[in-house]
N, C-alpha and C positions, 0 to 999 in steps of 0.2 A: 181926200180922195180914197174911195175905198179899193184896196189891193187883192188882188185876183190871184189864189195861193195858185206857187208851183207844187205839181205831184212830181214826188222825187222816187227813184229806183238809187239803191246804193248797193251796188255789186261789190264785192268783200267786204261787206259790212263789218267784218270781225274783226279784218287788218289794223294797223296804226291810222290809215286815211280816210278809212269805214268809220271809226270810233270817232276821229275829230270832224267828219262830216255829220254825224247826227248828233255830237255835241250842237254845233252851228245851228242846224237844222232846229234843234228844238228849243233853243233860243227864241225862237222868231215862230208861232206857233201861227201868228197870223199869215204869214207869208208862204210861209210851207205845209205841205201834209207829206207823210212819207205812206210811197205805194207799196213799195216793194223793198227787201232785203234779200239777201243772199251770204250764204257761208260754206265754206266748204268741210272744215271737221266740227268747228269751237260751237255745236252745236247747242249748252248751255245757255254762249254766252247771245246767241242768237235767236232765243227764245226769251233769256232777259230783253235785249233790244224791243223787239216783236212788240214784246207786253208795254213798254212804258211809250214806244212811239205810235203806238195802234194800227200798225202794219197791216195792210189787205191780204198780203202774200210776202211767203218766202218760198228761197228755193236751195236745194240741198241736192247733193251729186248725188246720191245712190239710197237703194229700199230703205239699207242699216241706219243712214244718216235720216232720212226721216220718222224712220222708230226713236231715234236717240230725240231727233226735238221733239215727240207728242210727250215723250217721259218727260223732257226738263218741262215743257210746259205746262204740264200737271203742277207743279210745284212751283211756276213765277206766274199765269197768267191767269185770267178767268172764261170762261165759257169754251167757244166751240175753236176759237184761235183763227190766224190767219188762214187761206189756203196756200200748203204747201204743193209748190211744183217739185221737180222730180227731172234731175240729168242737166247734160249740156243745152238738148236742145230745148229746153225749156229756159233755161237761161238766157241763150238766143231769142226766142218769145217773147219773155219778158222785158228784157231791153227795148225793143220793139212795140210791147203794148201800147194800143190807146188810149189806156187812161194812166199815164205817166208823161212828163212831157220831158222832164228833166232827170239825163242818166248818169250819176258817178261811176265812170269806169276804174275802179281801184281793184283790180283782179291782177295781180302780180304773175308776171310772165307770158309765156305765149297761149296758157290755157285763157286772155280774160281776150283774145283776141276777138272771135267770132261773134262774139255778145257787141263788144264795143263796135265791129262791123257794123252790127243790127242794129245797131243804136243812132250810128250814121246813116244807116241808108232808108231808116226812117223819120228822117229829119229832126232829130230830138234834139235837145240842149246839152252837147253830150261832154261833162266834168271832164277831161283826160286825163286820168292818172296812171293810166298801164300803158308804158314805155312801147311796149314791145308791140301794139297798134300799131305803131311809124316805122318801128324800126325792122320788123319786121315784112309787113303791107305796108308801108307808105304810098304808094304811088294808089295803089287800090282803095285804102283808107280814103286818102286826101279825095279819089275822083268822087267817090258814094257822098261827101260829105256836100260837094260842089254840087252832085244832079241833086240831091233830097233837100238842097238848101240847111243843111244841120247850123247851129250854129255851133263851133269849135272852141273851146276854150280853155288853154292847158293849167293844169293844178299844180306840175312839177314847179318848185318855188323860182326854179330860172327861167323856166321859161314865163310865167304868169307875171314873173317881173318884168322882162321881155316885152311883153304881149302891153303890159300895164306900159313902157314907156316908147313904144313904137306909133308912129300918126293915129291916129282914132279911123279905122277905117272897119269897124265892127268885129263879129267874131265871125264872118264864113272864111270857106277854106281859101288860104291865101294862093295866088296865080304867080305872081310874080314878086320878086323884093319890093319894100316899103319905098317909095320914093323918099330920093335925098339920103339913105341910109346907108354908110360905107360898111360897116363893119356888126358883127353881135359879139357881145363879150359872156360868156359865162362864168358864172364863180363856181369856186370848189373850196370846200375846208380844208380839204388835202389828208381829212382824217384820221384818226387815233396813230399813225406812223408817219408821219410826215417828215419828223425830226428822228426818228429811231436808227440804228447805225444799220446799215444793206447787209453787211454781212450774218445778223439775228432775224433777218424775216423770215427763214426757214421754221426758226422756230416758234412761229406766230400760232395758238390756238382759237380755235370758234370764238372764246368766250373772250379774247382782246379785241378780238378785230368784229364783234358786235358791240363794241363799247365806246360806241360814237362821242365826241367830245362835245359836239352840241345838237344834234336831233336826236330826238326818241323814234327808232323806226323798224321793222320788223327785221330779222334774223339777215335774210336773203340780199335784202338792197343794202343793210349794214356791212356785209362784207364788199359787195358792188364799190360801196362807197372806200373801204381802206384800198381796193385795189386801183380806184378812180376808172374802173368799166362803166361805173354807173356815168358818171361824165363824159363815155365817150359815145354813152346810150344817149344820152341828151344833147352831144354834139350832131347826132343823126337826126333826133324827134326835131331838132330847132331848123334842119335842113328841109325838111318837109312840111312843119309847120308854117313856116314864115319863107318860103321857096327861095332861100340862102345858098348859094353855092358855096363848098367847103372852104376853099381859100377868102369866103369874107365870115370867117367864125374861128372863133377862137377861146383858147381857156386859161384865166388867172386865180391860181390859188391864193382865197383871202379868208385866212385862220378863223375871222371872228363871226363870221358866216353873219353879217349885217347887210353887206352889200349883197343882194340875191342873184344881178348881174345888172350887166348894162348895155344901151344901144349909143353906139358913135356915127356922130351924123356926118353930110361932107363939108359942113360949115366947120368943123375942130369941134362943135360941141358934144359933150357927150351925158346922158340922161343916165341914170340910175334908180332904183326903188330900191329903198331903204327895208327893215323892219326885224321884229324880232324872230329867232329862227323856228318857230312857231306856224305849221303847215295849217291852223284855221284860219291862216289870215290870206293864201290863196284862196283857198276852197270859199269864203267867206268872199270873195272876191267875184269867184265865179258862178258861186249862188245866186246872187244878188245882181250881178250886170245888168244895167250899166248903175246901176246905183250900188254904194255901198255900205254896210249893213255892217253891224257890234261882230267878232268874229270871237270876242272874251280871251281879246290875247291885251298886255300892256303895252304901255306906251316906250318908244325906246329913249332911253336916258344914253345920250351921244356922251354928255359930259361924262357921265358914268365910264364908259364905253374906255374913252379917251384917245385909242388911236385906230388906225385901220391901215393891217397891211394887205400887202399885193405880194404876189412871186408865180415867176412863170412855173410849170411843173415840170417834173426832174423824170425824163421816159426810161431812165435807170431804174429807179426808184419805180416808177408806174408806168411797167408796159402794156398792161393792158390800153391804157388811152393809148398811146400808142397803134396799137393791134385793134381799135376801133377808126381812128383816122385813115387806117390803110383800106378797114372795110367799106367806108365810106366812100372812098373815092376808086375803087375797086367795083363797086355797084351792089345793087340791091340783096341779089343771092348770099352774098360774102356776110350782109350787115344780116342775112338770116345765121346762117352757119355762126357767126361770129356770137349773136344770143344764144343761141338755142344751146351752143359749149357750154358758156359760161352757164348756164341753167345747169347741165349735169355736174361739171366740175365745181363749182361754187356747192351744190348738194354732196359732192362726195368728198369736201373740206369740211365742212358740219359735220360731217359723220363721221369725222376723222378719219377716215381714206384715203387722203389728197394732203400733202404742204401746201401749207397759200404760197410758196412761189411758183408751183406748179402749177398754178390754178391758169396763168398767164402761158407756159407752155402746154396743156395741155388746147386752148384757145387756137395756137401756134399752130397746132399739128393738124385740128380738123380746119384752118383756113388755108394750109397747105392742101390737105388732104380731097376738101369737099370739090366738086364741079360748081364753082362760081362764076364763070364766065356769062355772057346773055348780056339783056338789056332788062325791060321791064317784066315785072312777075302780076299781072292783072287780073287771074285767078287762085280763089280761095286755095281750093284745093292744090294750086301747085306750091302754093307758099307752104302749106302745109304739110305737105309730102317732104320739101327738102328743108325743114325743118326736123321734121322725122328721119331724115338721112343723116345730118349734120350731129344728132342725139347720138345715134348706131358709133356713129362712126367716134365720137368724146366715149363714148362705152367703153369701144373697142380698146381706144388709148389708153384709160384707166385701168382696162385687165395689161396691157402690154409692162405697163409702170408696175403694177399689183406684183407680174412675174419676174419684176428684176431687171 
């Protein structure tokens, strides 16, 4: 039977989930075409992409950043190139275009929001890989994806495990919990400090705490991951995803990051997906639905392996989870306030600015701090505004600490 490629958009093309999504992609040269890229600086390595997957279109945040790709593609590509767009809202466009049907959202933080909006509310096949969709929009996200019929389908490895061992009841946006489904279990590695003594995490630098013990991923979510925010980012998306009240979710750290998570039914059973901790094998996953497709990860050797732990997680040790479960159940505003810190404070521990245990009190202060109360946030623009507030306000802190 002959197959009817998908046209693929892959926004942050440059990132760790950009790179192993057009690895995937061009595996399968029959199955796919790539429409569009996008990048925000690594404008090189964006113009290599371009050239070897015959891209129609990229898009680049500003004038400078499209000088810098016609120079690098002088030098990787041949003739007139793709066409280059130009800002966010072209971004947003593109997500949207017609001649795309399939959008990887992998734009890291609340900047890949709007786009990935667009992406739903033109009912596209939209990859989810940027967190801060749900966690920040959820309730807005999830409606656009229900009126436009999108189909939803998450690439974070917990939840795609998730999605993979929950009833088969397709990829639109979920209304209500799975039938018969008591509980969602999420894993965690627990990360490069898991066993380190409390009293040395002050002295934790950038370059440890992006030295993940088993994924390769980029700077930002690497630190996410040693503070275990990035877990309680995804004990939010899994809330919205799969319309999970917080009291039936829950998180086990298991060091060998094999198990990706699991769903517990109300018979005692409980389902699992296995695999290696290798993000082509979601992405491969959600390319391909409902079939599944070579993703050029191995096979996993269990005997190898040999055991597999579990342990609850230590809100000592990791209060940012912590400091997400309260946003969580606190509401929507708070789970803004609560990203939008950890974005400034997580950037001004890279730049060494910030101790990483700070990084969880300065989180503290703007979910004290911000006006979180209300109910739903159902427009753009207001999520985005106190998102903008909740920034100001993690600033603020950072000069307060700066002064002593």
């Amino acid at each position: 039977m002959k197959v009817i490629p998908r046209h693929v958009a892959i926004l942050g093309a440059t990132g760790s989930i950009g790179v192993s999504t057009l690895d995937v992609v061009l595996r399968h040269p029959e199955r796919f075409r790539v429409h569009a890229l996008s990048a925000h600086s690594r404008m090189d390595e964006l113009a290599a992409q371009a050239a070897v997957s015959g891209a129609a279109v990229v898009v680049v945040p500003d004038a400078a950043a499209h000088a810098r790709f016609r120079d690098a593609w002088t030098r990787v590509g041949q003739g007139a190139g793709p066409q280059v767009r130009v800002g966010a809202d072209a971004l947003a466009e593109t997500a949207a275009d017609p001649d795309c049907d399939t959008v990887m959202a992998a734009i890291v933080g609340a900047a890949g929001l709007p786009a990935a909006l667009a992406a739903a509310r033109a009912g596209k096949r939209v990859l989810l890989a940027n967190k801060e969709a749900l966690v920040a929009a959820g309730s807005l996200f999830m409606q656009a994806a229900a009126d436009s019929g999108a189909e939803l389908l998450p690439i974070d490895s917990e939840h795609n495990a998730i999605f993979q061992c929950l009833p088969a009841v397709g990829a639109q946006a979920a209304r209500a919990p799975a039938r018969g489904v008591r509980r969602l279990v999420l894993t965690a590695s627990g990360g490069p400090f898991r066993t380190r003594a409390l009293e040395t995490l002050a002295e934790i630098t950038p370059e440890q705490a992006c030295a993940h013990p088993n994924w390769s991923m980029g700077r930002k979510i690497s630190v996410d991951s040693a503070t275990m925010l990035n877990k309680g980012l995804e004990v939010i998306e899994a809330h919205w995803l799969f319309a999970m009240p917080a009291e039936r979710l829950s998180v086990l750290i298991h060091p060998q990051s094999v198990v990706h998570s699991m769903v517990e039914y109300d018979d005692g059973s409980v389902l699992a997906q296995l695999g290696q901790p290798d993000m082509r094998t979601p992405i491969a996953y959600g390319l391909g639905y409902p079939q599944r497709i070579d993703a050029g990860v191995g096979p996993l050797d269990l005997a190898r392996i040999g055991r597999l732990d579990f342990e609850e997680p230590d809100l000592a040790r990791f209060p940012c989870l912590g400091l997400a479960w309260d946003a969580l159940r606190a509401g929507q505003a708070a789970c803004i306030a609560l990203n939008a810190a950890n974005e400034v404070a997580v950037e001004a521990f890279l730049q060494e600015r910030l101790r990483y245990t700070d990084i969880a009190a300065v989180i503290g202060d703007v979910l004290d701090a911000a006006q979180t109360g209300g109910g739903r946030l159902d427009v753009l623009a207001d999520v985005l505004a106190l998102d903008a507030h909740a920034r100001a306000l993690a600033a603020e802190r950072l000069r307060m600490r700066a002064r002593g």
